[in-house]
C-alpha positions in Angstrom: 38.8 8.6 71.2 37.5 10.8 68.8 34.2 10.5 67.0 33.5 10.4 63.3 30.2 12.3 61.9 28.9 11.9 65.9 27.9 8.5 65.3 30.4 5.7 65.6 34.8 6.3 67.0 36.9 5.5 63.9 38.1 1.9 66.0 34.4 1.2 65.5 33.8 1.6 62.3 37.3 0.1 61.4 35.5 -3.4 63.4 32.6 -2.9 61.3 34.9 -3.1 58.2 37.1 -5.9 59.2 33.6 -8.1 59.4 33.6 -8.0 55.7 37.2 -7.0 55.0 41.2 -7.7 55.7 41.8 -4.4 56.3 45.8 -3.7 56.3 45.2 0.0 57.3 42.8 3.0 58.5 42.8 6.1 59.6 41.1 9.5 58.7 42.4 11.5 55.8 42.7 15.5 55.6 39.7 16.0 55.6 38.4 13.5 58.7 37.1 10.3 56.6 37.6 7.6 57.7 39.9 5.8 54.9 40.6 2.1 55.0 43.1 0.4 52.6 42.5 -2.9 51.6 44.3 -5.9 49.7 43.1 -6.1 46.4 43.0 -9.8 46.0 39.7 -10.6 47.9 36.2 -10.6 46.9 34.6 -7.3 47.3 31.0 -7.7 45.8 29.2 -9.5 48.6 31.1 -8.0 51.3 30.5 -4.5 50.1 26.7 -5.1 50.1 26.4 -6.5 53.3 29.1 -3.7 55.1 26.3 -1.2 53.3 23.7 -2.8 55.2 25.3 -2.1 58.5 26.9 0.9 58.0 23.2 2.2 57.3 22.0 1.6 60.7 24.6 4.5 61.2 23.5 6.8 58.6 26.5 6.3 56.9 27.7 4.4 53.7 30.8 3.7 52.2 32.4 4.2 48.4 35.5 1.6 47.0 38.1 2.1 44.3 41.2 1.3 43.1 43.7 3.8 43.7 47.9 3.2 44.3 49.3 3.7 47.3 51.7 6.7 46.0 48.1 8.8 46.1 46.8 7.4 49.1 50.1 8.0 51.1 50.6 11.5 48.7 51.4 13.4 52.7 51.8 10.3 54.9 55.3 7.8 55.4 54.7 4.5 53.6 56.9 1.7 52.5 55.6 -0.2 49.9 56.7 -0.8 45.9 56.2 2.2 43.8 52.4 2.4 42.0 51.1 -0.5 44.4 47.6 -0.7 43.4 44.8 -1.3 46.6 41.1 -0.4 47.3 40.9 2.1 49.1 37.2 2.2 51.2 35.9 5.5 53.0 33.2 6.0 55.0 31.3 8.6 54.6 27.4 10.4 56.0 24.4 9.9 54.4 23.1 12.9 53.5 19.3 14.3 55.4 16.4 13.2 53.2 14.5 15.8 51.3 10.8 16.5 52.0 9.5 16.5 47.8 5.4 17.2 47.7 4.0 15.4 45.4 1.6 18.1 44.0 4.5 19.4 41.4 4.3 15.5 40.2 0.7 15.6 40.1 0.5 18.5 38.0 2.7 18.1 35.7 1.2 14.5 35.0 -2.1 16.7 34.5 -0.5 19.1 31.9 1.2 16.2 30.4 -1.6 14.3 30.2 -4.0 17.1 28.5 -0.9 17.7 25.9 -0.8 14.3 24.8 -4.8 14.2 24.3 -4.9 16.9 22.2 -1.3 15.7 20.2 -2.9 12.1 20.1 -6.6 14.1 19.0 -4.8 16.1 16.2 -3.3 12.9 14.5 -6.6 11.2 14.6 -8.2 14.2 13.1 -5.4 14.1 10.1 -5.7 10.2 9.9 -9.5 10.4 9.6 -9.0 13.2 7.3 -7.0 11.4 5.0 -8.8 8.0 4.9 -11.6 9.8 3.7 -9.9 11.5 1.1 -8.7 8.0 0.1 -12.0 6.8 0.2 -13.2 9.1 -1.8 -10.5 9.3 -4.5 -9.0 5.9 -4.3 -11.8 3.4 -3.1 -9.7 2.1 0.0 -12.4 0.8 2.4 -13.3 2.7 5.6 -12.7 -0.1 8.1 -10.1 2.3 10.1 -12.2 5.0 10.4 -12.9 5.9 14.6 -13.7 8.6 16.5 -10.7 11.4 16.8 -11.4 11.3 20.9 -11.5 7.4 20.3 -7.7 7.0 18.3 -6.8 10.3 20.8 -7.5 7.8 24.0 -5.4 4.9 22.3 -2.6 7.0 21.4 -2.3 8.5 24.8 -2.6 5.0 26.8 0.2 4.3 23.8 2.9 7.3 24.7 1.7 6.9 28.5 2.4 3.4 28.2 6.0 3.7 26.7 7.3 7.3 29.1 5.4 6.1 31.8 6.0 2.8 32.7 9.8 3.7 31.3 9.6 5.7 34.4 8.1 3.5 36.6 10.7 0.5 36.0 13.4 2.8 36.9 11.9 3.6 40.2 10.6 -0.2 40.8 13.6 -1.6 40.1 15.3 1.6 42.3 13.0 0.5 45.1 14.0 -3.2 45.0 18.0 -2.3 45.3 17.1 0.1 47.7 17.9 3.2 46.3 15.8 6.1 47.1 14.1 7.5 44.3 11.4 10.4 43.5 8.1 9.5 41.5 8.7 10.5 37.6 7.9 14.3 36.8 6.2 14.4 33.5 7.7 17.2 30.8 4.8 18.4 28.6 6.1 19.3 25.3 5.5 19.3 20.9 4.6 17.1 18.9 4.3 14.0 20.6 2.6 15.9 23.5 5.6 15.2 26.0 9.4 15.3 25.9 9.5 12.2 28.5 9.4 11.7 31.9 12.6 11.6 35.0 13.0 10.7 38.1 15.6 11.6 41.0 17.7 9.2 42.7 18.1 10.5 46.1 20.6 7.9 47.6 23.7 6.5 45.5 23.7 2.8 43.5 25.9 0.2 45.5 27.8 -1.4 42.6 28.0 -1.5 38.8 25.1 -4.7 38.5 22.6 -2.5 40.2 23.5 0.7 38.4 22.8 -1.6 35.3 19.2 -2.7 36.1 18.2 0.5 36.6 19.5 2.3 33.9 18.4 -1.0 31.4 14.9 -1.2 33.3 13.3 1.4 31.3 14.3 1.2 28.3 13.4 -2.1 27.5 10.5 -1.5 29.3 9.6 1.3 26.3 11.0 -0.9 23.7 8.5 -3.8 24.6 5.1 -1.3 24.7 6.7 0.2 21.9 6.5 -3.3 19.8 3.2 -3.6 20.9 2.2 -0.2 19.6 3.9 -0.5 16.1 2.4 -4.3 15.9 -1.2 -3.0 17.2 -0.9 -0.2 14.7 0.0 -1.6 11.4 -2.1 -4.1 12.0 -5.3 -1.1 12.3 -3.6 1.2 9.7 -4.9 0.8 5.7 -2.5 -0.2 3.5 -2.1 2.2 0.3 -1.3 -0.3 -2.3 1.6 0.2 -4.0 0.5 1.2 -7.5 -1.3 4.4 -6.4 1.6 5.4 -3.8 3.3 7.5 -6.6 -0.1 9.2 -7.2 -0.4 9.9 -3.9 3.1 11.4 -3.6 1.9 13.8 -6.2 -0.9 14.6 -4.9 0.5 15.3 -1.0 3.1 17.7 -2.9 0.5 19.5 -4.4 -2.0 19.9 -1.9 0.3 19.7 1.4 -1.5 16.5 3.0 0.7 14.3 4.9 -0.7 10.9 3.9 2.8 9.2 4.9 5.3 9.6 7.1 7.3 12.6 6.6 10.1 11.0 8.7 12.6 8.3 8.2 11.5 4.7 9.8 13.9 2.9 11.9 15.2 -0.4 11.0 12.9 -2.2 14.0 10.5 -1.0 12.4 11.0 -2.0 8.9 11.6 -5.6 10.2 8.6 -5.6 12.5 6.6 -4.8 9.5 7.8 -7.7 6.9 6.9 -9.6 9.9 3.0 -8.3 10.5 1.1 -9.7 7.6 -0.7 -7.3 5.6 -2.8 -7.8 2.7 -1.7 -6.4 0.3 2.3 -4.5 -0.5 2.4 -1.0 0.0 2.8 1.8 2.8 1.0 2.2 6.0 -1.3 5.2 6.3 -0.3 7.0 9.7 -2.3 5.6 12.2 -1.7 7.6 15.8 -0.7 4.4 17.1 2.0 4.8 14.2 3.1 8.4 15.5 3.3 6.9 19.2 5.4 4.0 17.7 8.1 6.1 15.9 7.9 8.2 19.4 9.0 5.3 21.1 11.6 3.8 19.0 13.4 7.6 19.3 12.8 7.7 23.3 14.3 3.8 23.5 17.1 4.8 21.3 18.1 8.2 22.8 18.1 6.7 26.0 20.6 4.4 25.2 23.3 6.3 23.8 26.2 5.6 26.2 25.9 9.4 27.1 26.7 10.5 31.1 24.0 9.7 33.3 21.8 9.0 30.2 20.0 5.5 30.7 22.9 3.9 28.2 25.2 5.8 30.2 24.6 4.2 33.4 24.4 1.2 30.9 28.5 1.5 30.0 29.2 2.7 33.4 28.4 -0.1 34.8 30.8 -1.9 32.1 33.0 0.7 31.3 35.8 2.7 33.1 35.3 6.6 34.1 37.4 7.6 31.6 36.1 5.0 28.6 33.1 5.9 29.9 33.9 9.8 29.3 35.1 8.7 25.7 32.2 6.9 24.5 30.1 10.0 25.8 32.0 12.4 23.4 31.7 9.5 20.2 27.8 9.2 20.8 27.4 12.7 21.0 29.3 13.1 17.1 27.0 9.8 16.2 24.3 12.0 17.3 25.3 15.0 15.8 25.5 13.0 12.3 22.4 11.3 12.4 21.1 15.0 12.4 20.0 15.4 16.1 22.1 18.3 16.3 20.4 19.7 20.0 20.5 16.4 21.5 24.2 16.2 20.3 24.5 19.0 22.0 22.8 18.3 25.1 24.9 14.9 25.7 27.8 17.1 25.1 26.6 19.2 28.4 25.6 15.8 30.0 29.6 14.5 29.7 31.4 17.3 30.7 30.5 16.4 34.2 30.7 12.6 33.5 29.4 9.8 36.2 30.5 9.2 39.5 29.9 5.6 39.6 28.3 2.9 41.8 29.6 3.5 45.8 31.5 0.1 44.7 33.3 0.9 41.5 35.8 -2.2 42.5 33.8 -5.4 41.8 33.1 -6.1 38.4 29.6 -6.4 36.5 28.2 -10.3 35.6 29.0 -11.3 32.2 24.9 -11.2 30.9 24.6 -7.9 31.8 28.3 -7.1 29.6 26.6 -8.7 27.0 23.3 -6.6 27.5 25.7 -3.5 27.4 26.8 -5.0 23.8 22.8 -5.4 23.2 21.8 -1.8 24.0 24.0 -0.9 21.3 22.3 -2.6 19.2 19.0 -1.9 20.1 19.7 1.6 19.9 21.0 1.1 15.8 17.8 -0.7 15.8 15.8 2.3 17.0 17.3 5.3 15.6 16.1 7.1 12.7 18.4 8.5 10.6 18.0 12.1 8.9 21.3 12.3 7.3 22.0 8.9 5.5 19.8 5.4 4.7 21.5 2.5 4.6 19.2 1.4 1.9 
């Protein structure tokens, strides 16, 4: 009897299978997997999950799809009615574990950390700079004025608060469905003082709900600090009355200070703000917290373009077919591209040549909340997004 991967005879692993499974045929294909074909009309979900659990005592795991049995049988004799469509299960190894030190994660979270300081410092320094010159020209009251280190500290808790535990929900929830992941490696970067944060899965998601939670975990984790931060800083920032903002204008085009934001908002935050009462109508002076907010709202919205293996990609995956999946990829990136984020267009071009492989079970469908979550990360992300190109105001 011949052995598969020197741990379990293919008879074994077929009795493994049938546990779960009606199994109507096995055997090991060209290249020595073991294949199994099995009658679509059974449930899968459950079963899949619980043959995963005791296929790992093995060191091996299994991936399910739908293929007909004209490919499955492409070199063998079959009889069955032309484009007969089955799931077809293989077992496969678990690949050997990598060794990662943690001292590239550790240093990187110091560089990252001294980069966002000194980004958060420098838009304290301009704030403070420009509520005095307020003061001084315009009477606004100095109630806002801190410390640069002090506004520095609270914008990096802020940005820390919206990559960081972005990062940390994906490998929490990663943990929980017990996929192997790597602690987040924090990209220092301009202006923000970081271009995010990843983290490596190391072992494959088991099916399309789990490859949902993760990808969804951290985004909505950013979007809630983000709230926080746009809420916390409008509330702090001075409000430059309307009647003088057309002075102001004037006077930041003749002497180059950047008194407002130089950047489009997002709708979120336009509707956050009619919702934070202010004193009087007019236009937020940019508080760091404000600079840390607008950060976020791009982070949560990039992420959830339905782009490859892109948070919103795992996001459609989990809804989506490959190949709708590949198609929305390609529409995002044009979105992108005409929203004026030409490099990221770019990038998610790169990111969907190679597509996504999928949960190991790419058979059992998603719930319907998280289908309508897939319709809500959409929405979030028009929510999020500034736009350079067009207003729709």
């Amino acid at each position: 009897m011949r052995k598969i991967f020197a741990a379990l005879p293919l008879d074994d692993i077929l009795r493994i299978v049938a546990t779960e499974f009606i199994v109507s045929d096995g055997f090991l294909d060209d290249e020595g997997v073991p294949t199994f074909i099995l009658p679509p009309d059974q449930e899968t979900k459950e079963p899949f999950k619980r043959l995963l659990d005791r296929l790992r005592l093995y060191n091996l795991l299994a991936v399910m799809r739908y293929a007909s049995l004209d490919a499955v049988y492409a070199n063998r004799p079959y009889s069955s009615k032309a484009g007969e469509k089955v799931i077809v299960l293989r077992v496969l190894p678990i690949g050997e574990r990598k060794r990662r030190s943690i001292a590239i994660n550790l240093a990187l979270l110091a560089v990252t950390t001294v980069s966002i300081f000194f980004a958060g410092y420098y838009y304290a320094s301009n704030f403070n700079n420009n509520l005095l010159f307020l003061f001084f020209f315009f009477k606004l009251p100095l109630l806002s004025y801190q410390p640069p280190i002090v506004n520095a500290v609270y914008y990096t808790l802020a940005i820390y608060g919206i990559i960081g535990l972005h990062e940390m929900a994906h490998y929490t929830v990663s943990k929980l469905r017990g996929v192997r992941a790597t602690l987040p490696y924090f990209i220092p970067g301009w202006p923000f003082g970081t271009f995010g944060a990843l983290i490596m899965q190391e072992t494959p998601i088991a099916n399309r709900d789990e490859l949902f939670d993760v990808g969804f975990s951290g985004p909505i984790t950013s979007l809630v600090i983000t709230i926080l931060a746009t809420v916390a800083g409008i509330i702090i920032a001075p409000v430059i009355p309307l009647p003088t903002l057309l002075e102001i204008e004037e006077i930041s085009k003749a002497t180059g200070m950047q008194l407002l934001s130089p950047w489009p908002t997002p709708l979120l935050y336009d509707l956050i703000r009619m919702i934070v009462p202010k004193p009087v109508y007019g236009a937020e002076l940019l508080h760091p917290l404000l600079w840390a907010s607008w950060a976020g709202m791009l982070i949560v919205a990039l992420n959830l373009f339905p782009i490859g293996q892109l948070d919103g990609g795992h996001c459609a995956r989990a809804v989506l077919s490959m190949r709708t999946h590949y198609l929305a990829s390609i529409i995002s990136a044009v979105v992108m591209a005409l929203l004026g984020y030409l490099p990221m267009a770019f990038l998610a071009l790169l990111l969907s040549i190679r597509g996504h492989p999928g949960p190991l079970d790419d058979v059992s469908e998603t719930t319907i909340s998280r289908k309508i979550g897939f319709i809500a990360c959409l929405i979030l992300a028009i929510l999020c997004i500034p736009t350079f190109t067009f207003s729709l105001f």
